[in-house]
LUMVO-71749 format. One record per residue (C-alpha): residue in one letter; x, y, z. Coordinates in pm, whole numbers, plus 50000, padded with zeros to 5 digits. Each point is the difference from the previous one (the first is absolute). Example, Ala and Ser with C-alpha at 12.3 -4.5 7.8 and 13.67 -1.06 7.14 Angstrom:
<node><aa>A</aa><east>51230</east><north>49550</north><up>50780</up></node>
<node><aa>S</aa><east>50137</east><north>50344</north><up>49934</up></node>
***
This chain:
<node><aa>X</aa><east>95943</east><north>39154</north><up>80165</up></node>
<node><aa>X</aa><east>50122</east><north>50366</north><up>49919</up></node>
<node><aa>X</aa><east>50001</east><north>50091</north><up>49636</up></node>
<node><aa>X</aa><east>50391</east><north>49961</north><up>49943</up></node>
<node><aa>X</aa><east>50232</east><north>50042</north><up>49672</up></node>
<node><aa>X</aa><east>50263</east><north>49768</north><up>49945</up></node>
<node><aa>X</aa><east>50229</east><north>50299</north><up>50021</up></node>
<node><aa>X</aa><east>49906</east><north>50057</north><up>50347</up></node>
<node><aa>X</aa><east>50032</east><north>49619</north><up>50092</up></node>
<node><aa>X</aa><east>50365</east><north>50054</north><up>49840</up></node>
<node><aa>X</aa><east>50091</east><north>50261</north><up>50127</up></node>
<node><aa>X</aa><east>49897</east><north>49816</north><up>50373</up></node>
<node><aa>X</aa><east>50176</east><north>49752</north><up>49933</up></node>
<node><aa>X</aa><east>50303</east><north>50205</north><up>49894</up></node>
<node><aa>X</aa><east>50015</east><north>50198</north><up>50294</up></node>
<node><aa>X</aa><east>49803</east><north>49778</north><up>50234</up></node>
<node><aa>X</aa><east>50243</east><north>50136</north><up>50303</up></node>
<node><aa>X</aa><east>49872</east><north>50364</north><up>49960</up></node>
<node><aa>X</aa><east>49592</east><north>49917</north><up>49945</up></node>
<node><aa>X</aa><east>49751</east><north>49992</north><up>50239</up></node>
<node><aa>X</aa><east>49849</east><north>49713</north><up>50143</up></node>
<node><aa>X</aa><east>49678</east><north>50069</north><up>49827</up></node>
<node><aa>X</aa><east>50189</east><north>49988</north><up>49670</up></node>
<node><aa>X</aa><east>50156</east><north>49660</north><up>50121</up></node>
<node><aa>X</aa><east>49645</east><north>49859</north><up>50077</up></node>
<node><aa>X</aa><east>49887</east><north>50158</north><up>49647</up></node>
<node><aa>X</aa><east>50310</east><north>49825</north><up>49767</up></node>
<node><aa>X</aa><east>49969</east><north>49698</north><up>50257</up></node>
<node><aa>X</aa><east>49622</east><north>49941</north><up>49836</up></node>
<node><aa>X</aa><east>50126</east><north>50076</north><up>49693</up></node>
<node><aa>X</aa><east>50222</east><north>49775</north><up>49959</up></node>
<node><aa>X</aa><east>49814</east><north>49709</north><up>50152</up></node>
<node><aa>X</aa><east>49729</east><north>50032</north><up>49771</up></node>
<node><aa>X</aa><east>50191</east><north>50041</north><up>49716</up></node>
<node><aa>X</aa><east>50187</east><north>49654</north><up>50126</up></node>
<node><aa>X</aa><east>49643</east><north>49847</north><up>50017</up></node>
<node><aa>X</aa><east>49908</east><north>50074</north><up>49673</up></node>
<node><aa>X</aa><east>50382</east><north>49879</north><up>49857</up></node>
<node><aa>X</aa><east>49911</east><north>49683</north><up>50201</up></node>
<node><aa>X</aa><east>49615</east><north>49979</north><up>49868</up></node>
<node><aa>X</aa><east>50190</east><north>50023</north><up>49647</up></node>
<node><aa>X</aa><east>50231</east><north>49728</north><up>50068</up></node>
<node><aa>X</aa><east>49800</east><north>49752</north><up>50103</up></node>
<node><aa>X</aa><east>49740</east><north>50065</north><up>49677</up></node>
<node><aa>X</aa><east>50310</east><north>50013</north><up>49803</up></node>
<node><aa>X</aa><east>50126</east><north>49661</north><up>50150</up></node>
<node><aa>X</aa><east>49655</east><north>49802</north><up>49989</up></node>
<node><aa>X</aa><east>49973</east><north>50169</north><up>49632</up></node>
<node><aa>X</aa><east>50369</east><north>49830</north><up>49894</up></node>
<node><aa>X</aa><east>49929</east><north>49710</north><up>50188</up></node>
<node><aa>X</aa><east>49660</east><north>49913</north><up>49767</up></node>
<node><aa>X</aa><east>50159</east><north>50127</north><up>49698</up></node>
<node><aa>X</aa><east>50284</east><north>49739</north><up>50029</up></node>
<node><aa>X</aa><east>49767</east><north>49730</north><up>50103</up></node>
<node><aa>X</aa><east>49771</east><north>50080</north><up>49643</up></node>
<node><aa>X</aa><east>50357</east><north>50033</north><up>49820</up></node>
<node><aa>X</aa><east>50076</east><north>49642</north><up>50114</up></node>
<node><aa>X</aa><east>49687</east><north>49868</north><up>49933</up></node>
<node><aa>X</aa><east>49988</east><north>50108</north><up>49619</up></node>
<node><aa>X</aa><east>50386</east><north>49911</north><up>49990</up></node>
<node><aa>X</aa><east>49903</east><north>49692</north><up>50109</up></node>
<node><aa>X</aa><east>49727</east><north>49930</north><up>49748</up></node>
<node><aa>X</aa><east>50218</east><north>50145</north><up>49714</up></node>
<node><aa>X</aa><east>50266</east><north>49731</north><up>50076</up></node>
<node><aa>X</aa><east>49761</east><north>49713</north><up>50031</up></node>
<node><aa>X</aa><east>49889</east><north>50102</north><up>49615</up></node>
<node><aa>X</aa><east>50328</east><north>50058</north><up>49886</up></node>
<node><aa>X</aa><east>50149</east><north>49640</north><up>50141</up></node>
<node><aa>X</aa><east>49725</east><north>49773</north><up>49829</up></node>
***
């Protein structure tokens, strides 16, 4: 991939009419790997929230066994 600034993607995708196809293919692999990082993130973020509210649980659990005898 070219070395692009975000101001150049913007400014493609502002006036994406006008530009070149070359600077359609450039902000076209732009923005797909910035969506394949975003999903990368999503799904760490998810699996990370998903085994933080299972260990909440668990210890919530625990503290309301002690707490009811």
């Amino acid at each position: 991939m070219e070395k692009v600034t975000k101001e150049e993607i913007l400014e493609t995708v502002s006036k994406y009419k006008e530009k070149s196809n070359k600077d359609l293919e450039i902000a076209l692999e732009f923005i797909n790997t910035e969506f394949e990082k975003t999903k990368e993130n999503l799904i760490k973020l998810t699996d990370h929230l998903d085994k933080l509210e299972i260990t909440y649980n668990t210890i919530l659990k625990e503290y309301k066994n002690r707490n009811a005898r």
